[in-house]
Every structure is written in C-alpha cells, then in structure tokens.
Backbone as CSV, one residue per row, in Angstrom:
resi,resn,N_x,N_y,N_z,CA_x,CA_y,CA_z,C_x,C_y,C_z
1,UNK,18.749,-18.673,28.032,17.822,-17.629,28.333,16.664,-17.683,27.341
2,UNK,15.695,-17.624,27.897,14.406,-17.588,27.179,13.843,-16.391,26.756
3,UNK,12.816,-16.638,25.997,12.032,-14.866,25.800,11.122,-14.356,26.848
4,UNK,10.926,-13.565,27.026,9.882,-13.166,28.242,8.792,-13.071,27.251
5,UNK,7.536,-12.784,27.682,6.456,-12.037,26.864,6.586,-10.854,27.464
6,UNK,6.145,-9.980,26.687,6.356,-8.564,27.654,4.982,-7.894,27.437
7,UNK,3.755,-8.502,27.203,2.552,-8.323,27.175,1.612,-9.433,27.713
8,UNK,0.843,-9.277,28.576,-0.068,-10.637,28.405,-0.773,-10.489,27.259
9,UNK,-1.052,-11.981,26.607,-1.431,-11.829,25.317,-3.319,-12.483,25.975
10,UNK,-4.109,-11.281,25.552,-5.558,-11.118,25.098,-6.278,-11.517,24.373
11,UNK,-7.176,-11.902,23.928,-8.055,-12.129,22.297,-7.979,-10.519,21.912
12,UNK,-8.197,-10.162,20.632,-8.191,-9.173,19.908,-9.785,-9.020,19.622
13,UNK,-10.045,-7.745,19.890,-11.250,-7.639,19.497,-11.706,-6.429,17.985
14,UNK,-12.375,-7.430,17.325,-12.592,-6.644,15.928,-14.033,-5.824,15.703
15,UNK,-13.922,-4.495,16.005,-15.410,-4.201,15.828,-15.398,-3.917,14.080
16,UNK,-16.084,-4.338,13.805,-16.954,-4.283,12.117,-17.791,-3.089,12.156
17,UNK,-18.021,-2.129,11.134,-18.454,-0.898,10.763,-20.209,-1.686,10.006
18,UNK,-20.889,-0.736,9.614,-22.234,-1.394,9.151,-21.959,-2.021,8.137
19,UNK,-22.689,-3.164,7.508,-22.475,-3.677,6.759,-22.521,-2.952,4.781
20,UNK,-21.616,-3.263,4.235,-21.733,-1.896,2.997,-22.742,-2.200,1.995
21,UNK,-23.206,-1.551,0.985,-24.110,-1.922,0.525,-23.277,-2.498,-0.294
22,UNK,-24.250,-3.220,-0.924,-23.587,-4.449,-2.477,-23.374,-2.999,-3.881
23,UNK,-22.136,-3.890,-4.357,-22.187,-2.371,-5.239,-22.891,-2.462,-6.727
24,UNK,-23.805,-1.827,-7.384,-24.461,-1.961,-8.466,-23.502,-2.866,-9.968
25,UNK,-23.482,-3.824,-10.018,-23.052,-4.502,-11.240,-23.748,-3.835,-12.269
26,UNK,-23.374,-2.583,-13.238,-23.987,-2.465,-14.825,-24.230,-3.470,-15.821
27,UNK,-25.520,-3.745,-16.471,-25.820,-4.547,-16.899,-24.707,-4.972,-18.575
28,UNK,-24.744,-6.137,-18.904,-23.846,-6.711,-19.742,-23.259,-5.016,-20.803
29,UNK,-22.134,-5.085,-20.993,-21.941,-4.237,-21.160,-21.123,-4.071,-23.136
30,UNK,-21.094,-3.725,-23.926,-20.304,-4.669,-25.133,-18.700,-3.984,-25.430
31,UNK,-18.131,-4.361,-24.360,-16.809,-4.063,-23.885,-16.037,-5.159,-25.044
32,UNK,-15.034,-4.863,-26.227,-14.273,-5.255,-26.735,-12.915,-5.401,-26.284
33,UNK,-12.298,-6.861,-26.296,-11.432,-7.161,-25.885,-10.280,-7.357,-26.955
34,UNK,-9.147,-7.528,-26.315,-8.271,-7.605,-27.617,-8.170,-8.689,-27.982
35,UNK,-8.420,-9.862,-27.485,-9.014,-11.114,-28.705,-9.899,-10.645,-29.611
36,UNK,-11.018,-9.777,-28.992,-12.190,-9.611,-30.200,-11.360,-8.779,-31.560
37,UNK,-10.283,-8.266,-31.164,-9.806,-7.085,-32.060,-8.949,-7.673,-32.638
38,UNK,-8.252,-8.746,-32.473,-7.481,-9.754,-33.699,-8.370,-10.536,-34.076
39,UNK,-9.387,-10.956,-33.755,-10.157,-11.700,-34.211,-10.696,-11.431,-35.835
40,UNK,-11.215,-9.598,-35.230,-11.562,-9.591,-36.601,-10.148,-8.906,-37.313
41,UNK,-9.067,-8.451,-36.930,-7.917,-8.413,-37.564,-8.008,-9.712,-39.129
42,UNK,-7.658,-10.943,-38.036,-7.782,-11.849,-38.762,-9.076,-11.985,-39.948
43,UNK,-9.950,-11.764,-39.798,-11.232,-12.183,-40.523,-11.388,-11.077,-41.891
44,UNK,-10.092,-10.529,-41.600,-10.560,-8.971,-42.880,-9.986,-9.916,-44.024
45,UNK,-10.035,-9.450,-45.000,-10.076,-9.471,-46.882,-8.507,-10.116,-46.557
46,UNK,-7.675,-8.791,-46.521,-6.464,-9.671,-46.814,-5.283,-9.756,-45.191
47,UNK,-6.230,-10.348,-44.052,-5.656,-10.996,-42.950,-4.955,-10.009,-42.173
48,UNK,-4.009,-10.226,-41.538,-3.349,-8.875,-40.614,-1.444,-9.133,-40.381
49,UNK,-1.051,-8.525,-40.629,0.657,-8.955,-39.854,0.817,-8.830,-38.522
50,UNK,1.947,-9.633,-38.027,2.446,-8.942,-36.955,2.252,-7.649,-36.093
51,UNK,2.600,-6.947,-37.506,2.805,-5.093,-36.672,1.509,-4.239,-36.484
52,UNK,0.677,-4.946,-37.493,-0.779,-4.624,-37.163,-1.201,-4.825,-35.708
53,UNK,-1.384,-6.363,-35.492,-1.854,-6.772,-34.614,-0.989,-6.164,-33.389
54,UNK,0.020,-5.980,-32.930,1.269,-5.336,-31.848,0.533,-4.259,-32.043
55,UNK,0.215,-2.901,-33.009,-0.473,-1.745,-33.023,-1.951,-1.501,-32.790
56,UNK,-2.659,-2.744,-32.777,-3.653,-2.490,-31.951,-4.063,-2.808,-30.696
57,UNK,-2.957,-3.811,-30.605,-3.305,-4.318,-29.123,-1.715,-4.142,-28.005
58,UNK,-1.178,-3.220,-28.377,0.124,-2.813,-27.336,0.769,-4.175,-26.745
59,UNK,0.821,-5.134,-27.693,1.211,-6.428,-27.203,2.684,-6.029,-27.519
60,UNK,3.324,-6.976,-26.957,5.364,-7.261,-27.653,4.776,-8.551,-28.917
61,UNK,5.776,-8.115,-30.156,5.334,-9.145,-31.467,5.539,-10.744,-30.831
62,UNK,6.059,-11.460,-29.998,6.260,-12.870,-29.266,5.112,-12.751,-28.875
63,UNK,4.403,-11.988,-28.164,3.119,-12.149,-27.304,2.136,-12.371,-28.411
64,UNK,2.382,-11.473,-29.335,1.010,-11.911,-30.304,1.279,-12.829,-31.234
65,UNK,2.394,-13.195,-31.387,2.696,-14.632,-32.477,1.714,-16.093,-31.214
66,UNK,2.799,-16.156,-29.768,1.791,-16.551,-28.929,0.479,-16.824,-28.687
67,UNK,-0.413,-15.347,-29.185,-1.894,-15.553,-29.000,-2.190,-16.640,-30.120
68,UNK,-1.598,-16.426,-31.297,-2.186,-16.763,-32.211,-1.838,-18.426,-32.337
69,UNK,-0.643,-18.946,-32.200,-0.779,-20.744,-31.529,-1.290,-20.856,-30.498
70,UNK,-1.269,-20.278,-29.632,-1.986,-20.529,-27.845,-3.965,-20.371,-28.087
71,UNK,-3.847,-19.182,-28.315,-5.301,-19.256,-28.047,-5.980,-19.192,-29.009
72,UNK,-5.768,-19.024,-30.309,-6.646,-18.874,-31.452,-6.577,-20.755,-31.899
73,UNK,-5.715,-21.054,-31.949,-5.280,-22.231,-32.776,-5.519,-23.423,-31.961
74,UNK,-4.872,-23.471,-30.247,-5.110,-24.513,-29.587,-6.494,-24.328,-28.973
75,UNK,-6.826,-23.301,-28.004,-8.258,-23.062,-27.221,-9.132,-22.846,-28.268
76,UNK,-8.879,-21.876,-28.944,-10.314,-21.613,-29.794,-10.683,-22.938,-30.815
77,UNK,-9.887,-23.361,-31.285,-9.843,-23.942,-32.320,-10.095,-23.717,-33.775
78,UNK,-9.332,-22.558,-33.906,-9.236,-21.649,-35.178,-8.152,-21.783,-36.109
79,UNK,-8.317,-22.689,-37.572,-6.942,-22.264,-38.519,-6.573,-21.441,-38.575
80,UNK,-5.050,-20.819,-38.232,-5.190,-19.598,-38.714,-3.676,-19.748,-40.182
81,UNK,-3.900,-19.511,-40.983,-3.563,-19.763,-41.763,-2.255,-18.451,-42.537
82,UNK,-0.999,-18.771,-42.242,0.210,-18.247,-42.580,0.758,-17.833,-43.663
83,UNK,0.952,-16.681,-44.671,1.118,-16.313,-46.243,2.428,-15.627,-46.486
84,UNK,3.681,-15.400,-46.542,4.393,-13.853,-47.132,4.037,-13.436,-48.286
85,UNK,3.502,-12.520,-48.446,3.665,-11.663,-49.623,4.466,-11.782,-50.209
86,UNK,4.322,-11.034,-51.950,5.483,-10.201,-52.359,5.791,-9.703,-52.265
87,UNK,5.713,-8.779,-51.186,6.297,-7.372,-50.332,7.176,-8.133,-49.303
88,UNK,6.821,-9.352,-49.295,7.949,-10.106,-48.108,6.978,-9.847,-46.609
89,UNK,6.093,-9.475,-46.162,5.445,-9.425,-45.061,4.273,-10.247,-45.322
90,UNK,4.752,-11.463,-43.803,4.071,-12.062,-43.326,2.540,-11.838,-43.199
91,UNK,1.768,-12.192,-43.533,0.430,-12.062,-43.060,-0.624,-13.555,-42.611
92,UNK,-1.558,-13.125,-41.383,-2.214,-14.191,-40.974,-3.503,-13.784,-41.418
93,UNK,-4.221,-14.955,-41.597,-5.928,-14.802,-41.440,-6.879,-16.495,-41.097
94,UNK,-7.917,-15.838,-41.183,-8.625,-17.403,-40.727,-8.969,-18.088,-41.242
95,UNK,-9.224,-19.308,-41.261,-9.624,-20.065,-42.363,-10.748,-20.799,-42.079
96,UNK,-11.716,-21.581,-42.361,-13.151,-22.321,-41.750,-12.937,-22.565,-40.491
97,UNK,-13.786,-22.197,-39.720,-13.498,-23.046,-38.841,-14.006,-24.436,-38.535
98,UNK,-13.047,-25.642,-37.396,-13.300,-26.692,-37.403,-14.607,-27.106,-36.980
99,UNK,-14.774,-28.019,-37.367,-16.108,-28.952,-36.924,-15.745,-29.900,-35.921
C-alpha cells in the first residue's frame, strides 16, 4: 500500500510586506572588550593573577589561563611572562612585544 496525497500539491505563494528600511549603524563606537581589559590587566606595574582577570571578565580561571596561551601568546603575539610571588600567587604581565 502506498501513500495517497491527500492534497494536490500547488506552488506556494509568498507575498513580501514593503521593503524595511536599512537600520541606522552608530558610528564607531569605543566599546571595550574583555581582551582590551586583560590587556591592560596585563600591562599594569605589577601584572594581574588569575582571580583578577576571572573578576573582571566573568570568565571560568581555564578560560582565562586559555586566553592567555591562545590568544595573547599564539594570535597576538604577546610574551606574556609568568612570576609567583612571595605571597605564593601567580602573577602574569607583558613583556616587549615581538618584532
């Protein structure tokens, strides 16, 4: 037994409404991102930890250890250069960048 159709099948017809206007793009805007905000994390006096960087940017601490080999170190091409204290906390900051 086969299927029946139980409609003859039609073309579909699509009516379209007026065309909308284009919507206003605001001009460049100086929207800070959270790269820009470890960035300069990194670039301060004495560098940033972990819990810094997780507290300003609502990252999980893997995600921002991540940024910092992934995109600072491989894409950007930024030392970023690894210290513990004598307080025992880790801290990062930047170092020249490459040529």
């Amino acid at each position: 037994m086969g299927k029946k159709p139980t409609k003859p099948t039609k073309p579909r017809i699509v009516r379209r409404s007026a065309p909308r206007a284009a919507k206003k793009v605001p001009a460049l805007q100086s929207k800070t991102t959270k790269q820009d905000q470890v960035l300069a994390l990194l670039r301060r006096q004495d560098g940033a930890s972990i819990d810094e960087i997780v507290a300003a940017t609502d990252w999980q601490p893997h995600s921002a250890r991540g940024f910092l080999s992934g995109a600072v170190k491989k894409r950007l091409g930024i030392d970023v250069i690894s210290e513990k204290g004598e307080d025992g906390i880790r801290r990062y900051h930047v170092a020249a960048l490459k040529s």
